[in-house]
N, C-alpha and C positions, 0 to 999 in steps of 0.2 A: 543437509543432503536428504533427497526423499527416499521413502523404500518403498514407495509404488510401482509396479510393472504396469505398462501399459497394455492391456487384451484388448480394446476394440472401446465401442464409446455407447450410451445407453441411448438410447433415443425419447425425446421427451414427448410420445404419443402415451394418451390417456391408458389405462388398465385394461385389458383383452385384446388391444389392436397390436400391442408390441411383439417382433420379431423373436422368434428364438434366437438370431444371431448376436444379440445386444452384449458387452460384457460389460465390467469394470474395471476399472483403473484404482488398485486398492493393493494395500501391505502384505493382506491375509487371502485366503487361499479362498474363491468364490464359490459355492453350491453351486446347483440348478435344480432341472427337474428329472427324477425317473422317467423308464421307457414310457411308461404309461400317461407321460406330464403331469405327474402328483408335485406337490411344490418342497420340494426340499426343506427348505428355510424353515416351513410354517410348520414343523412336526410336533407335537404336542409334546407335553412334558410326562405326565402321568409316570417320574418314575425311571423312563428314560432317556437316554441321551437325544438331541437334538440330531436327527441321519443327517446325512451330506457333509457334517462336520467333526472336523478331530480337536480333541481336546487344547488348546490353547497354554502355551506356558504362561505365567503369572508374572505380574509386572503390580505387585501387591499395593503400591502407595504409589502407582504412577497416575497420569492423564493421558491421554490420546484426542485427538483431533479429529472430528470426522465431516467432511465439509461436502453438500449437499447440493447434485444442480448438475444435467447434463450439459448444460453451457461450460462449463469447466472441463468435463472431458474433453467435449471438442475447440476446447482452446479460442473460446468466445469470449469468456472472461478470464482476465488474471485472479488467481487465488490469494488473494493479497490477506486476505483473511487469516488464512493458516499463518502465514509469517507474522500478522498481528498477533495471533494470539500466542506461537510461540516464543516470542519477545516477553507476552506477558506471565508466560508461565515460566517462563526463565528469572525472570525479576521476583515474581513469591516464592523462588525456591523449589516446584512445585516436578518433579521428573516425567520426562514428557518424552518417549519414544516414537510412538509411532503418527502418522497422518494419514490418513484416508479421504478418497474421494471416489465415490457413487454418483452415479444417474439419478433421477426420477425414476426407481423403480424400488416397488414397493418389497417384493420378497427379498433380492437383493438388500433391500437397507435392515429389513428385520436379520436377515443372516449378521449381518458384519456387526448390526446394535449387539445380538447376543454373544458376539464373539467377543465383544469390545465386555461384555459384561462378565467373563470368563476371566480378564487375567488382567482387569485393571479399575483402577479406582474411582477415578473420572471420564465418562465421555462428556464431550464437549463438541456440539452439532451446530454447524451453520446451514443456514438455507432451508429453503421449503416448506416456509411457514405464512406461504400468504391463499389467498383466497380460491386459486385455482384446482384444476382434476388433477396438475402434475404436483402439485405441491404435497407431499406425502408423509412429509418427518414423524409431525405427530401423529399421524395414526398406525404408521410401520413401527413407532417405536411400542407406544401401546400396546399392538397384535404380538410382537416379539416378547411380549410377557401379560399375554392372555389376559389383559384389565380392560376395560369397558372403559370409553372416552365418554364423559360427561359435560355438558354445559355450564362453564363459571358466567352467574349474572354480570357481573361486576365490570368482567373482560367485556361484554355483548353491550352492555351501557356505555362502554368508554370507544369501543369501535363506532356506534351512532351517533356518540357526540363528536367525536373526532371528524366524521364523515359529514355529519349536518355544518360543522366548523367550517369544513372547507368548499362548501358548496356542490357536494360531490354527491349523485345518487345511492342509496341502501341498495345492495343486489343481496337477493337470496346466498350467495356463493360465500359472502363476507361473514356469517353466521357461525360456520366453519372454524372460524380463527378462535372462539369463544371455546372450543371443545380441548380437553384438557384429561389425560388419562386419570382416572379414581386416583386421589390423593397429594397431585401434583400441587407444586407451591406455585405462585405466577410470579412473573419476573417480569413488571411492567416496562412497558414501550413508549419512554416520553414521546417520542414523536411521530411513531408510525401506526400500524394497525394492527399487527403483528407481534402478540405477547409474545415472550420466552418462557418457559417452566424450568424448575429446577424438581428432580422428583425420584426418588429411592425404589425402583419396584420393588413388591412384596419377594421376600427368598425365597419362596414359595412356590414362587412362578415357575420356576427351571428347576429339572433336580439337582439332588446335591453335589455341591461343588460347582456349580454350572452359574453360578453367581457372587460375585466375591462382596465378603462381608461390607456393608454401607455403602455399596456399589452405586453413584448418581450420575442420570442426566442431563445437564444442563444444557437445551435451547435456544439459537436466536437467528434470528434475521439476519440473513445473508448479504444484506445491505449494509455498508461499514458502517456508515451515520447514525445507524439504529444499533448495529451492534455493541460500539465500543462505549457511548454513556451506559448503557444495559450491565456491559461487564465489568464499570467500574462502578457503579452505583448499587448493584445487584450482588454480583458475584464473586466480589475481591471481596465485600464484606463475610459471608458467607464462608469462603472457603478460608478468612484467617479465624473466622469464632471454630470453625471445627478442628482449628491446628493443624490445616492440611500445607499450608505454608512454612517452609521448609527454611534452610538457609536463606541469607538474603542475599540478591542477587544484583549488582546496580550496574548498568552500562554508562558511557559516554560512549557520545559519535564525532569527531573530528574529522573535519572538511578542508580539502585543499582544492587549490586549482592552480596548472602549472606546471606540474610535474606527474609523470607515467606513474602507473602503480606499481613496475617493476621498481622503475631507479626510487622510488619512494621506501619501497620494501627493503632495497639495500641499505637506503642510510638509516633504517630500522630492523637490521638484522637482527639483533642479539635483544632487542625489546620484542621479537616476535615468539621468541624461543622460552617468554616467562608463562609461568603456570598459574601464578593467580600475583596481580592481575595477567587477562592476559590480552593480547593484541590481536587483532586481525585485520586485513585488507578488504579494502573494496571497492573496484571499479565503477564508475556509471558513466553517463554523458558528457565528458568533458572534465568530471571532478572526480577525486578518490577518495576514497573516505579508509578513517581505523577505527574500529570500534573497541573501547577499554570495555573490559567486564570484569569488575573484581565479585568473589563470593567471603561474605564475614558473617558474623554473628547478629550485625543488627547492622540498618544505614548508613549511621554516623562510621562504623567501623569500614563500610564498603569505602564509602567515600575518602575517607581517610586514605585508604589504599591507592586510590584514583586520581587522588589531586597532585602526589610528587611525580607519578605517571605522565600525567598530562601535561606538566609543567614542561619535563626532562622532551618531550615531544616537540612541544610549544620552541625551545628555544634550540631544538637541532633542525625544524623545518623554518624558521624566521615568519618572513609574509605569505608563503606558500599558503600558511595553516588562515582559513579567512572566517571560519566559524565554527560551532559547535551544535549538535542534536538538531532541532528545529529550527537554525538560523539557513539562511539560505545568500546567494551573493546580495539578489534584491533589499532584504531584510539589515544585510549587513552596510550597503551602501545607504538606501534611506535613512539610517542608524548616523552613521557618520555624517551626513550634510545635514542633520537634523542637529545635530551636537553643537554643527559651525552655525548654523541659522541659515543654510544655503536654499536653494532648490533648484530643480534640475527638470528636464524637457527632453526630448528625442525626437530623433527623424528616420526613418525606417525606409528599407528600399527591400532585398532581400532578405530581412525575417519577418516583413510583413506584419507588424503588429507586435513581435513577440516578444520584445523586450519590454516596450510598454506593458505589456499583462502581466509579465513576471512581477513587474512595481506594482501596479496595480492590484495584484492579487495577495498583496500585504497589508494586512489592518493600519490602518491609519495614515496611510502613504499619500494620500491629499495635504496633508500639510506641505510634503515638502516635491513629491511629484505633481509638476503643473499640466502637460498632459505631451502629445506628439504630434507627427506628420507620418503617414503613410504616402511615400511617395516614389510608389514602384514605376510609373510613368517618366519621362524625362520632361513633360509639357508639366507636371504637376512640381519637382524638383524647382522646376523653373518659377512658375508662379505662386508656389507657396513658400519655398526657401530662398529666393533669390538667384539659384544658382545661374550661371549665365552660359549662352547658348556658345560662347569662346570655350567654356572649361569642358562643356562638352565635346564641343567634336575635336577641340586638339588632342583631350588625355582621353574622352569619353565616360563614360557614367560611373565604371568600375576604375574608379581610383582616385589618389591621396588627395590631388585637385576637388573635387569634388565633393567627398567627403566633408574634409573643410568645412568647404561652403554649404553644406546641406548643415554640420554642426551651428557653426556660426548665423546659420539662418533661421532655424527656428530657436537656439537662443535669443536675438535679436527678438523675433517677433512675439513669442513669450514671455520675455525678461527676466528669463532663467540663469542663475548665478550661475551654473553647467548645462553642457545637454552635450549626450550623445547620438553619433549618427554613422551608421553602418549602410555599406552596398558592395553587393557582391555578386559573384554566381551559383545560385545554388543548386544547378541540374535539374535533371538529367541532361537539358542540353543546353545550347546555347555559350561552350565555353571554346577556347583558340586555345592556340600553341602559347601565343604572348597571353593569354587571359583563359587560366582553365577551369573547369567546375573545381571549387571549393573555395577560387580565391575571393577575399573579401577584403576592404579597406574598413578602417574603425577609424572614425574623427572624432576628437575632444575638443569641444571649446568652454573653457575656464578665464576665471578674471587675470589668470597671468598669462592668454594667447590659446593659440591654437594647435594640435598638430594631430598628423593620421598617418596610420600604417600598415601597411599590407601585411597579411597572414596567408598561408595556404593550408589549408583543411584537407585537400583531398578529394577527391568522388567517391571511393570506395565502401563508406559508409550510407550515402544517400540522403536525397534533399531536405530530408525532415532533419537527421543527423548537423549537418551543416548548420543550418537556421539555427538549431535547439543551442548548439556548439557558440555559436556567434556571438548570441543573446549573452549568454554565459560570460563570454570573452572580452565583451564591448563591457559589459556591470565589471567584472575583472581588473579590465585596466583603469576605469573611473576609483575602483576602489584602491587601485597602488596610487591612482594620484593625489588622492582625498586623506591618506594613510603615512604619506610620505611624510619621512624626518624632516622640519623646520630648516 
């Protein structure tokens, strides 16, 4: 659950041009400026308190979250970040209250850095560390404890070889990234341009009290790809040598498909109601998930807790349950005709591609995925699957006929020991009373024959919803049939 309010959104115009109307969307109570527009935030120390702000309760051994980037306010990007990280700070044991997210605005983020340095142990910053006017982190956080940003060679060397690498011009603006507040440590960036720091301001900086003992920063790029090697490579080492990792913490994720996450949660009532480990539900696209989380003393002991869990799980949902944490339907199907030595092909009408990309978007899924038909046309149906211009217009494109034959057809022309083929209607429009938006036919065709069946999905969710749902559905039933008892 967040504990941010929303007040209005920043605007990501460079420094002097911005609105006084700009606010935050943040845990903690925001400054501004006096009548006179003196800047709150930036009050000097000398002794005493920081104006515009009240003292802060203490969250003495916690972490906080503080994620960076008016695209976030206004609901440009998902913050998928914050959830990553507090996944990861739940697994080191590491207590973690609050999240925050700021604009591109520079007093603003010094505000909330010193508050964050007030009553907790770690902040932990995403975003705003690339080469731009809006990009601010580092030197808001800097000014927020009155140190002089300095140029690391080392960072300035590895931005230009990185940059000469890819064939990409030196801009003066890139320079920028190398500045680093007096005494910061760097938190190198396999692959971007964009170091992270990890770095203690002096106590010195705030009066006392105004800075909690070994209070650190830790920085990164708000790009996940840059982030997440950074914070396992960086900063998991890091914060277990300081023993700031705490109880250990291990999840499972188990995936179904098939069943509501209501009637799911009932025949997992009394496993919802445990304290460690313990259970939770969760809806997405067509599947549901429960997430085990035991806390022990050490992994071997988490896990221990989590395997009679999962098991007791595993055998009150049967085939429902189709995989686990990073496995997916695609992953899980490719898995099993890989086991038999099969492979598999498809034919696509209404999701357009998207069942193919789901296999495809799976390491090594060439061996056993041969490839598809996109055949949202009836003239294409026609000459690329076989299907014939009788099953059209007696049943028409939307059904079991069809289907069929779009399966059976580009297995035929592939030589795919399976292939699946979906057509349907996905909206908005284009559906009847006998044929509505959502309905869709799934074909199989396997070395024991063929068959297809209608589903109705519904309108009410929308055509992306529908496709995503199908794709899902069509990998679904190939894998009851691939899974089925002998």
């Amino acid at each position: 659950m967040r504990s941010q309010q929303m007040r209005g959104a920043d605007r990501d115009e460079p420094e002097g041009r911005r609105g006084g109307g700009e606010e935050v969307f943040a845990a903690a109570a925001m400054g501004g400026t006096d009548a006179g527009g003196k800047d709150l935030a930036s009050a000097g120390s000398g002794g005493r308190e920081p104006s515009g702000v009240s003292r802060p309760a203490r969250d003495t051994a916690a972490a906080e979250v503080l994620c960076i980037g008016t695209e976030l306010l206004l609901g440009n990007i998902l913050n998928g970040n914050a959830r990553w990280l507090a996944e990861e700070l739940a697994a080191l044991g590491i207590p973690h209250f609050r999240q925050t997210v700021v604009g591109d605005n520079r007093e603003r983020l010094i505000q909330v850095v010193r508050e964050a340095a007030a009553r907790s142990r770690l902040l932990i910053c995403t975003g705003g560390l690339g080469p731009t006017p809006d990009d601010l982190t580092t030197e808001a956080i800097a000014a927020a404890f009155g140190t002089p940003l300095l140029e690391v060679p080392q960072v300035w060397e590895d931005i230009q070889a990185k940059l000469a690498g890819r064939g990409r011009p030196l801009a003066a603006s890139n320079r920028r990234q190398a500045l680093l507040p007096e005494g910061a440590r760097v938190v190198p960036n396999p692959t971007g341009t964009a170091p992270g720091m990890l770095w203690s301001p002096p106590p010195a900086s705030l009066p006392a009290g105004w800075i909690q003992p070994g209070f650190t920063v830790l920085t990164f790029p708000g790009v996940p790809s840059e982030l997440r090697p950074m914070w396992q490579q960086s900063a998991v080492p890091w914060l277990q040598e300081q023993g700031l990792a705490g109880a250990c913490f291990q999840s499972r994720l188990l995936r179904f498909w098939g069943i509501g996450e209501s009637t799911l949660a009932e025949q997992v009532a009394d496993l919802l109601a445990l304290e460690n480990p313990t259970v939770a539900p969760y809806a997405g696209i067509g599947d549901v998930k429960l997430r085990l989380t035991a806390r022990a003393a050490s992994p071997a002991e988490a896990a221990a807790l989590l395997a009679p869990l999962e098991a007791e799980l595993r055998a009150r949902t049967g085939r429902l349950c189709f995989g686990a944490d990073e496995e997916c339907l695609a992953s899980v199907v490719l898995a099993l005709l890989r086991a038999r030595g099969e492979t598999l092909a498809v034919a696509e009408s209404c999701t357009g591609g998207g069942i193919g990309a789901a296999l495809a978007a799976v390491p090594g899924a060439s061996d056993v995925f041969l490839g598809g038909v996109i055949a949202y046309a009836n003239t294409i149906k026609q000459q690329l699957l076989g299907v014939t211009a009788a099953a059209l217009d007696r049943h028409g494109a939307v059904s079991d006929s069809v289907a069929i034959a779009m399966a059976e057809g580009v297995r035929r022309s592939t030589g795919a020991s399976w292939a699946v083929a979906v057509t349907g209607i996905a909206g908005p429009g284009g559906g009847s009373a006998e044929k509505p938006v959502g309905l869709v036919h799934i074909g199989l065709a396997g070395p024991q024959g063929s068959c297809s069946e209608a589903v109705r999905f519904g309108s009410s969710r929308g055509r992306a919803w529908i496709q995503a749902v199908t794709a899902g559905e069509a990998l679904n039933r190939l894998r009851l049939q691939l899974s089925a008892p002998a």
